[in-house]
DRENMIBA-567931 format. One record per residue: x, z, y of N, C-alpha, C, O in turn; residue number from 1; chain. Coordinates in steps of 0.1 Angstrom, whole numbers, plus 5000, padded with zeros to 4 digits. Example, Ala and Ser with C-alpha at 12.3 -4.5 7.8 and 13.67 -1.06 7.14 Angstrom:
5132  5078  4943  5123  5078  4955  5132  5078  4967  5142  5085  4967  1  A
5128  5071  4978  5137  5071  4989  5129  5079  5000  5134  5080  5011  2  A
***
This chain:
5779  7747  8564  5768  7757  8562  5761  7753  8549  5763  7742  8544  1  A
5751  7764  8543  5756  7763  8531  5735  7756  8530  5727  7758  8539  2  A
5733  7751  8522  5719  7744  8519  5710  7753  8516  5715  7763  8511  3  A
5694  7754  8519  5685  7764  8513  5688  7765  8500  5688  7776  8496  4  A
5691  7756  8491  5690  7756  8478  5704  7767  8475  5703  7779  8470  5  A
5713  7762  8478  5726  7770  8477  5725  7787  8482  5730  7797  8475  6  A
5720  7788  8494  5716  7800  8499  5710  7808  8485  5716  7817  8480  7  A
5693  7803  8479  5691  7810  8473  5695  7812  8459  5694  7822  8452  8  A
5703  7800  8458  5709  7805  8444  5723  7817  8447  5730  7823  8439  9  A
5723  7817  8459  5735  7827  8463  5730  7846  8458  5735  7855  8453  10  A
5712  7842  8465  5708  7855  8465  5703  7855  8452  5705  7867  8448  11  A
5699  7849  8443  5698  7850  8431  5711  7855  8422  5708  7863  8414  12  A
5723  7853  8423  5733  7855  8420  5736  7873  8422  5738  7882  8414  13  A
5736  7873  8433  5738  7889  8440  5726  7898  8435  5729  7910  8433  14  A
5712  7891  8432  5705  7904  8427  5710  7906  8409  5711  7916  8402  15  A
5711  7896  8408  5714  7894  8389  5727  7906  8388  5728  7916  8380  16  A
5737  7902  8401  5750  7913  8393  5746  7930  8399  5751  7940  8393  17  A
5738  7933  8411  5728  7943  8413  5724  7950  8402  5727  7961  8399  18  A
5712  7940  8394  5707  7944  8383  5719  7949  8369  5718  7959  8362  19  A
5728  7939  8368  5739  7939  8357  5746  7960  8359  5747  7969  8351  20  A
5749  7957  8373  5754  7968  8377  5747  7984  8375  5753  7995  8372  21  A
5735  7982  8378  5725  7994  8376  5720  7997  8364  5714  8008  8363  22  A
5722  7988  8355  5716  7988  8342  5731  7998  8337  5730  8008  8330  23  A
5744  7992  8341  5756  7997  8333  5755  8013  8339  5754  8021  8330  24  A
5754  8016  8351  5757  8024  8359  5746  8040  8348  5750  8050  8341  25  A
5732  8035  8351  5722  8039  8344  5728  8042  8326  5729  8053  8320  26  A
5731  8032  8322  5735  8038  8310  5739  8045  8311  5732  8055  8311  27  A
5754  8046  8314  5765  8054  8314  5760  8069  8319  5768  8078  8319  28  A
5752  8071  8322  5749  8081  8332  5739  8087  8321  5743  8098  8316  29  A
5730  8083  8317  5718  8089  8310  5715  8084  8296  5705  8086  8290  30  A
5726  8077  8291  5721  8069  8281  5708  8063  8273  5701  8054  8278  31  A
5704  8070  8260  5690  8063  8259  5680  8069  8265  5669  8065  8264  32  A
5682  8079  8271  5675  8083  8282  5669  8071  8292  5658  8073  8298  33  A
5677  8059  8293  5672  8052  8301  5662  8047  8297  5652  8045  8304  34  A
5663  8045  8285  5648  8041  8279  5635  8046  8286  5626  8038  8284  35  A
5632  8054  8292  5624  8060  8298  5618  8054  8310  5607  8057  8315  36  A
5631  8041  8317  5628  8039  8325  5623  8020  8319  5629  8010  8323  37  A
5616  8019  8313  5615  8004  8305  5601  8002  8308  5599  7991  8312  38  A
5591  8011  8305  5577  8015  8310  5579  8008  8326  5576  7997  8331  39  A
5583  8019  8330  5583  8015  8351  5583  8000  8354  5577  7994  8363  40  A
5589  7996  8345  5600  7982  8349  5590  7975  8347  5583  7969  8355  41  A
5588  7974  8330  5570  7970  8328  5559  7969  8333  5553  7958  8333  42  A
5555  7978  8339  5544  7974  8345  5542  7966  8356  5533  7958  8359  43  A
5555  7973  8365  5556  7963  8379  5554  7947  8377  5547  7940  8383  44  A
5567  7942  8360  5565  7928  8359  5552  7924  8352  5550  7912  8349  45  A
5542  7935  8347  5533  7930  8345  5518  7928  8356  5509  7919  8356  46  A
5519  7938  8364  5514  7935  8376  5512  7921  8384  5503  7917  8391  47  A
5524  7917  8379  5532  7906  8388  5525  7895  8378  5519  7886  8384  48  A
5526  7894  8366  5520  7885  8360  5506  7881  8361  5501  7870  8359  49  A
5495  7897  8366  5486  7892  8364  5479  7883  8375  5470  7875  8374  50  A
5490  7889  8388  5485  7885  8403  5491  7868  8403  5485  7860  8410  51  A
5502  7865  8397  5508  7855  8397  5502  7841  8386  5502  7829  8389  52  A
5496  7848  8372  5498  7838  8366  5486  7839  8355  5485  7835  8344  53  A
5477  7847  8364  5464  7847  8361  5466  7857  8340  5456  7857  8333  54  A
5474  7862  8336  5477  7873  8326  5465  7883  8330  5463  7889  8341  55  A
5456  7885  8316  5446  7895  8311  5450  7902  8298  5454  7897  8287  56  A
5449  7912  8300  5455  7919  8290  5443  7928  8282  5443  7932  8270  57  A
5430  7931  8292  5423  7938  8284  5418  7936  8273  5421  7924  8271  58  A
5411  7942  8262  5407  7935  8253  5416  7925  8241  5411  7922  8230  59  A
5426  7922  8244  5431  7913  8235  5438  7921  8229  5442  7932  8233  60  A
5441  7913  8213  5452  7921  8202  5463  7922  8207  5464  7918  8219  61  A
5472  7925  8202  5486  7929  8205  5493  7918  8203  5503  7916  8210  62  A
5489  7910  8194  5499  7898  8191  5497  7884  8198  5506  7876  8200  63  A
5478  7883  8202  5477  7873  8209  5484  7875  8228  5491  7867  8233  64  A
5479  7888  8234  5492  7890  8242  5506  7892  8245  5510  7893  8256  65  A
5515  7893  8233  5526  7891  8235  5527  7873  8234  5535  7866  8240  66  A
5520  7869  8229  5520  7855  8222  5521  7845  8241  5527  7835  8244  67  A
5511  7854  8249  5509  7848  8260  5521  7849  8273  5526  7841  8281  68  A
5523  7865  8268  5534  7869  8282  5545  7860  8275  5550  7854  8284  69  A
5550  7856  8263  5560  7842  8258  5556  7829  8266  5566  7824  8270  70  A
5545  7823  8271  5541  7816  8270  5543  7817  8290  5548  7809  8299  71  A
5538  7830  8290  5542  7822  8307  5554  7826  8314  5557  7823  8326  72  A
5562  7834  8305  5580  7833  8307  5583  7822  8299  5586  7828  8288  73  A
5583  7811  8297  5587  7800  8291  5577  7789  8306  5582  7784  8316  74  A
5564  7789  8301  5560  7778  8312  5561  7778  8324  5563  7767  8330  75  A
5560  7791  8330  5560  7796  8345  5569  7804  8351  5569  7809  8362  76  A
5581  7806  8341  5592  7813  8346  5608  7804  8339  5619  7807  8342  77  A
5604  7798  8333  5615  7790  8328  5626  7798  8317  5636  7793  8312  78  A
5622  7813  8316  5634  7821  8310  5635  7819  8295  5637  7829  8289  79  A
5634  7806  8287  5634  7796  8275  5625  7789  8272  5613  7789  8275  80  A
5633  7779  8264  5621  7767  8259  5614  7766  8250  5609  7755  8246  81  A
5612  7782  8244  5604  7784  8236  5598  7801  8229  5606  7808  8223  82  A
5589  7803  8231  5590  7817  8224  5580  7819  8212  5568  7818  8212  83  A
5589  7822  8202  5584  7821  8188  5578  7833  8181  5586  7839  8173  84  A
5567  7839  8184  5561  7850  8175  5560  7851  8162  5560  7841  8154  85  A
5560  7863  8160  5556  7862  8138  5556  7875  8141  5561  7882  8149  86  A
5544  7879  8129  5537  7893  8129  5551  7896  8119  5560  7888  8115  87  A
5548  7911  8115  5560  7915  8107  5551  7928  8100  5539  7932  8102  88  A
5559  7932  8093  5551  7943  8084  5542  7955  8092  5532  7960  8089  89  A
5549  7956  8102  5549  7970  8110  5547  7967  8124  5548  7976  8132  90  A
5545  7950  8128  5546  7951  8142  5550  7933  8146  5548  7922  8141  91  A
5553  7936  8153  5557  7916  8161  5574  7912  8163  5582  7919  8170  92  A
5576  7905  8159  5588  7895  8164  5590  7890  8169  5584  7879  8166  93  A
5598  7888  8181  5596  7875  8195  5609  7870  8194  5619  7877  8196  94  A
5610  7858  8191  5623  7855  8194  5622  7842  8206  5615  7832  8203  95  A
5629  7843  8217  5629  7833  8226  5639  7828  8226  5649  7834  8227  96  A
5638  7813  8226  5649  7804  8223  5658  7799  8232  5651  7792  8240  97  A
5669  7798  8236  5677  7789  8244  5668  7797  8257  5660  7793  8266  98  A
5673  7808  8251  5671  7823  8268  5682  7818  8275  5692  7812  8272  99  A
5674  7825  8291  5680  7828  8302  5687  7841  8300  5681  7850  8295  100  A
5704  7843  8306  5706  7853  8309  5713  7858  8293  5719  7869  8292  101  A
5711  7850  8282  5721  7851  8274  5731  7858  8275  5730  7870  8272  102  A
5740  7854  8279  5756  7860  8282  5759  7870  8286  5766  7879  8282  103  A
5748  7868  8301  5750  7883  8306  5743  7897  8299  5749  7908  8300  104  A
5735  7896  8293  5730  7908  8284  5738  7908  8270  5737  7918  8263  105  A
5747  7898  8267  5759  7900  8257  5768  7910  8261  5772  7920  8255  106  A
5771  7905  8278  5781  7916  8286  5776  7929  8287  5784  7938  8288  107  A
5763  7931  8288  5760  7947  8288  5759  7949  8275  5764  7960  8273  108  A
5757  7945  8269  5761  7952  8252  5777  7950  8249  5781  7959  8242  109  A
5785  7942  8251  5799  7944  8249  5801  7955  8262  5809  7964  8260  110  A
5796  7954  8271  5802  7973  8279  5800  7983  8275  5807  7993  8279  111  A
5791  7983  8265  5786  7999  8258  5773  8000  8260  5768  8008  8252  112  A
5762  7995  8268  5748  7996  8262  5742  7990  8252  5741  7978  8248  113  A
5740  7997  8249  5731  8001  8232  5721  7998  8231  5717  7995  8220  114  A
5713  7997  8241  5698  7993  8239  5696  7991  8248  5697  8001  8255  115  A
5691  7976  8255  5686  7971  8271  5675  7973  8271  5665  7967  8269  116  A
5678  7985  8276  5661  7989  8283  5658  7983  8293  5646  7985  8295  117  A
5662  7975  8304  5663  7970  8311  5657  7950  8316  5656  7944  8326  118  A
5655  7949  8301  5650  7934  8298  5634  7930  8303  5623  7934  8298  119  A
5636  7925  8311  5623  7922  8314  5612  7915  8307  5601  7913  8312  120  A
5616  7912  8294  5607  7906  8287  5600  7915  8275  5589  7915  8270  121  A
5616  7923  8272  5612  7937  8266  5601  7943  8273  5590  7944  8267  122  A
5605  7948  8286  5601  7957  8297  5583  7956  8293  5575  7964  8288  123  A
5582  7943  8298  5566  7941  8302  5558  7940  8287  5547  7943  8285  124  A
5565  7935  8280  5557  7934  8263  5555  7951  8260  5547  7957  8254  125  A
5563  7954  8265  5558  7972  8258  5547  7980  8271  5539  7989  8269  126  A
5550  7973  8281  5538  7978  8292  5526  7973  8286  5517  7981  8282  127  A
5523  7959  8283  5510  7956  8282  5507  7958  8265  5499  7950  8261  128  A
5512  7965  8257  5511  7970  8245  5505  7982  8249  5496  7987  8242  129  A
5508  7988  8258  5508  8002  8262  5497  8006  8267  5491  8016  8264  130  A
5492  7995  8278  5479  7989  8285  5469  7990  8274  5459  7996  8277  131  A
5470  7985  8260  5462  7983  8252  5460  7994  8238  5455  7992  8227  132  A
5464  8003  8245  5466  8011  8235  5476  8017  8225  5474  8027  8218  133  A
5484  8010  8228  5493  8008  8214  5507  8015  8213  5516  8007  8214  134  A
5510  8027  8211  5520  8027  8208  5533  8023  8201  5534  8024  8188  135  A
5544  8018  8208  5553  8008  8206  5567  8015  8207  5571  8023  8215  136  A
5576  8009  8195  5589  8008  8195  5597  7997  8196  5595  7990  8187  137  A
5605  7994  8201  5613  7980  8206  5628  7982  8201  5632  7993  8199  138  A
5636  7971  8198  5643  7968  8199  5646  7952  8204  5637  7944  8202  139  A
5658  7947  8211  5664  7937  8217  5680  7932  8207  5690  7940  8207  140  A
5679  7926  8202  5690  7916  8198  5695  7904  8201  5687  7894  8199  141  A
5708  7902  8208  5710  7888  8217  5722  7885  8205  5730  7891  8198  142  A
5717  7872  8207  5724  7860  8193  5729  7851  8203  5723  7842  8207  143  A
5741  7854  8206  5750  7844  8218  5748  7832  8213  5742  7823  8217  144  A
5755  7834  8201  5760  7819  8193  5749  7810  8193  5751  7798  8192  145  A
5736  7814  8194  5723  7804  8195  5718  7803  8205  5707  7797  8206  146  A
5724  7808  8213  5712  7813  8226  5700  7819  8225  5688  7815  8228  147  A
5704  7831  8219  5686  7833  8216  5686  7846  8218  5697  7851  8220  148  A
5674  7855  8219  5670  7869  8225  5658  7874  8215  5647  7869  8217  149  A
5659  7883  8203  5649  7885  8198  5649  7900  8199  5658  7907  8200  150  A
5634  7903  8197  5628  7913  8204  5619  7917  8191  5614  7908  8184  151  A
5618  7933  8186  5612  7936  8176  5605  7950  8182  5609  7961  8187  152  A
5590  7943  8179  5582  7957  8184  5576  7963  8167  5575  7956  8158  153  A
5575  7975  8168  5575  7984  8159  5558  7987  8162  5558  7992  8174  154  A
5548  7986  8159  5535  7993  8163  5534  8003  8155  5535  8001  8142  155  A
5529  8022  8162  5532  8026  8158  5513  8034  8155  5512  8044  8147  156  A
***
């Protein structure tokens, strides 16, 4: 019989290829159309941040909140060991270092999605941009070779 620990890493496993699956499925079906659904996804995980991990969003700039949601997906979610902000001409740069989930978002971009709308770190940075007023454009770039996940918001 299999240990709690093993159990949940079991169910952890099965929602991840769930998720893998619906993201491909969704492409394929609607393409950047899915984009549409990156908002939804957002807010729920921003919801979740604020009930969980004490995340305020009102009031603050755009960069010191993205600066934070890095901060507690890295301390309080473990999904890398570091998330490195920098303002940019037009907008913010996140790149998170020695990401979770690497590989597998390599595999949805080697299947044919084009833009992971589906990223949860994307997801909720453009919710609580959104929260704040701000109209936003994103893109997601996964750098296998480094382990890394960089994220470019466009403020528009």
């Amino acid at each position: 019989m299999a240990t709690e620990q093993e159990k949940s890493a079991r169910r952890a496993r099965l929602w991840g290829m769930t998720t893998i699956g619906l993201t491909l499925g969704i492409w394929d079906m609607v393409q950047e159309s899915a984009l549409t659904l990156s908002l939804p996804i957002g807010k729920a995980i921003l919801a979740d941040m604020e009930k969980t991990a004490g995340l305020e969003v009102a009031g603050e700039k755009p960069e010191d909140i993205v600066v934070e949601i890095g901060r507690i997906c890295v301390d309080e979610g473990g999904f890398a060991s570091e998330a490195k902000v920098e303002k940019t001409d037009n907008g913010l740069q996140v790149t998170l270092i020695n990401a979770v989930g690497t590989p597998e978002f390599a595999g949805l971009v080697e299947k044919g999605v084009e833009k992971l709308f589906s990223h949860p770190f994307y997801c909720v940075c453009l919710a609580a941009l959104s929260r704040l007023g701000c109209k936003a454009r994103g893109t997601v770039e996964i750098d296998q070779a480094h382990n890394n996940q960089v994220f470019r918001f466009e403020l528009l």
